[in-house]
N, C-alpha and C positions, 0 to 999 in steps of 0.2 A: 343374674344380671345379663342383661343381650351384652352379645360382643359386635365389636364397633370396627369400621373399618382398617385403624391403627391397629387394631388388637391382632389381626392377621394380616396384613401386608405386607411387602417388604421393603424393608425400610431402604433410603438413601439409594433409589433404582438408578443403574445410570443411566444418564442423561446424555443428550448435546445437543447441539446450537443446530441450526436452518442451514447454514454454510459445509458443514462436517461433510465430507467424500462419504459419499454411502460403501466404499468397501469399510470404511473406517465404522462405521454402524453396525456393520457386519460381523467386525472384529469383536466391536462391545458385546453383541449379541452371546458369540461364541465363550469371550471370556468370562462373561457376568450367566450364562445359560437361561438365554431367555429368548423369546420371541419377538418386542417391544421396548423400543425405547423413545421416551417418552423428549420431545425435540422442547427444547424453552428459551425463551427469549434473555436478554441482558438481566431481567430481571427475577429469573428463576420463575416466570411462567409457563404454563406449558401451553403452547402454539398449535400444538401436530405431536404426530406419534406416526415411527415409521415400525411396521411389522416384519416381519422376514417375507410375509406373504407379498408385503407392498414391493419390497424388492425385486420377486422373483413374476410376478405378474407384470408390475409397470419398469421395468427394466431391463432383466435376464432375457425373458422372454420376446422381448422384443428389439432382441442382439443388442441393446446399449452396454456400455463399459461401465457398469457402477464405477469404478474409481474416476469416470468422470462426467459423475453427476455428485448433487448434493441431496442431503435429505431433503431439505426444502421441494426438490424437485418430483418426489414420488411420496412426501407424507401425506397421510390419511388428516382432514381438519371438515367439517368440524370436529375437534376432540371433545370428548365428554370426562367429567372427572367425577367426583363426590369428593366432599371434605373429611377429612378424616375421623370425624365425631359420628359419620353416617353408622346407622342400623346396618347389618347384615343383610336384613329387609330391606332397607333401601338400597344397597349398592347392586343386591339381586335384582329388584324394580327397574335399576339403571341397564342393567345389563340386556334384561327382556327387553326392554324397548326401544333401544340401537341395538340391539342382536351383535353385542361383543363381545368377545372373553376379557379382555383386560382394560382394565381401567385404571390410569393416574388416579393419586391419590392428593389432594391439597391442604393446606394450611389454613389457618385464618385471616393468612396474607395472601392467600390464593397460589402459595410459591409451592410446587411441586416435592413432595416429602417422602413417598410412596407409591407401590403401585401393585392391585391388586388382582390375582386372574381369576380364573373360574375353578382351578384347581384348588385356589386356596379358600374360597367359597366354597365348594364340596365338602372341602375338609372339616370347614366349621359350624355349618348352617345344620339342619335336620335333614334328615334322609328326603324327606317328599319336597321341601326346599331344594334342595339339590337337584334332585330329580325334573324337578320343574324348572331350573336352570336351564340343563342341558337341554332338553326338548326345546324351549322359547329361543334358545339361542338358534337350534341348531334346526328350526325351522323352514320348511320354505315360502317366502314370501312372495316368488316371483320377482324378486328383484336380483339382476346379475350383480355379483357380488366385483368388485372391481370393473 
C-alpha cells in the first residue's frame, strides 16, 4: 500500500497567527526544532509560512529587529500545501515544482494538521524518488531565491 502524506508528517506543527513578533517564531522554531512554521488565520488556515531562511534574508540581514516585525511581514505566500490523503508521489510532484523542502499538511477542512519536509520524504519514498527530490529541488532555475 503507497504511504500517504499523514502517514509520515508531523503531526500538530506548530503554528501562529500573521501578528506573532517574529523573534517569537524564532523561539517556536528553536523549541519545536524546525525550520518552518506554518502562519494560519482565525480559522486554522494556513495563510504563509515563515522559514528561518525568511528571517535571516528579509530581516537580519537587512539590520531590522525581528522583535519588531511580525510574521506577516516577512512570510513566504503563496503557500502551497497537499491534503493529507496525498501520494508520496504527489507531495514529491508538489515539491518539484515550487522547488520546496517543506510543505503544510491540510485536512479536508483545509485546516492545517501537518507539516511535511523533504527529510521525511527521503525517508519514506524509494531511493531514485528521493534522489530526484533533492536534485529538482535543489536546482538552478535562475531565479534569485528571496
Amino acid at each position: 500500500m503507497a504511504k500517504l502524506a499523514r502517514d509520515v508528517m508531523t503531526r500538530d506543527p506548530a503554528c501562529c497567527s500573521a501578528d506573532t513578533p517574529l523573534d517569537q517564531v524564532a523561539k517556536l522554531m528553536v523549541q519545536n526544532n524546525c525550520g518552518e512554521i506554518p502562519i494560519i488565520d482565525r480559522s486554522d488556515h494556513v495563510v504563509g509560512v515563515v522559514t528561518d531562511r525568511d528571517i535571516i534574508c528579509r530581516v537580519v540581514a537587512e539590520g531590522k529587529n525581528p522583535s519588531g516585525h511580525t510574521a506577516e511581514s516577512c512570510m513566504s505566500t503563496p503557500v502551497f500545501t497537499v491534503p493529507a490523503d496525498s501520494t508520496i508521489e504527489e507531495v514529491v510532484a508538489t515539491m518539484e515544482e515550487h522547488q520546496i523542502r517543506r510543505l503544510p499538511v491540510v485536512d479536508n477542512d483545509g485546516c492545517c494538521t501537518g507539516i511535511i519536509s523533504q527529510a521525511d520524504v527521503v525517508a519514506a519514498a524509494p531511493p531514485r524518488t528521493a534522489a530526484e527530490l533533492v536534485f529538482e529541488i535543489s536546482r538552478d532555475t535562475g531565479r534569485r531565491s528571496l
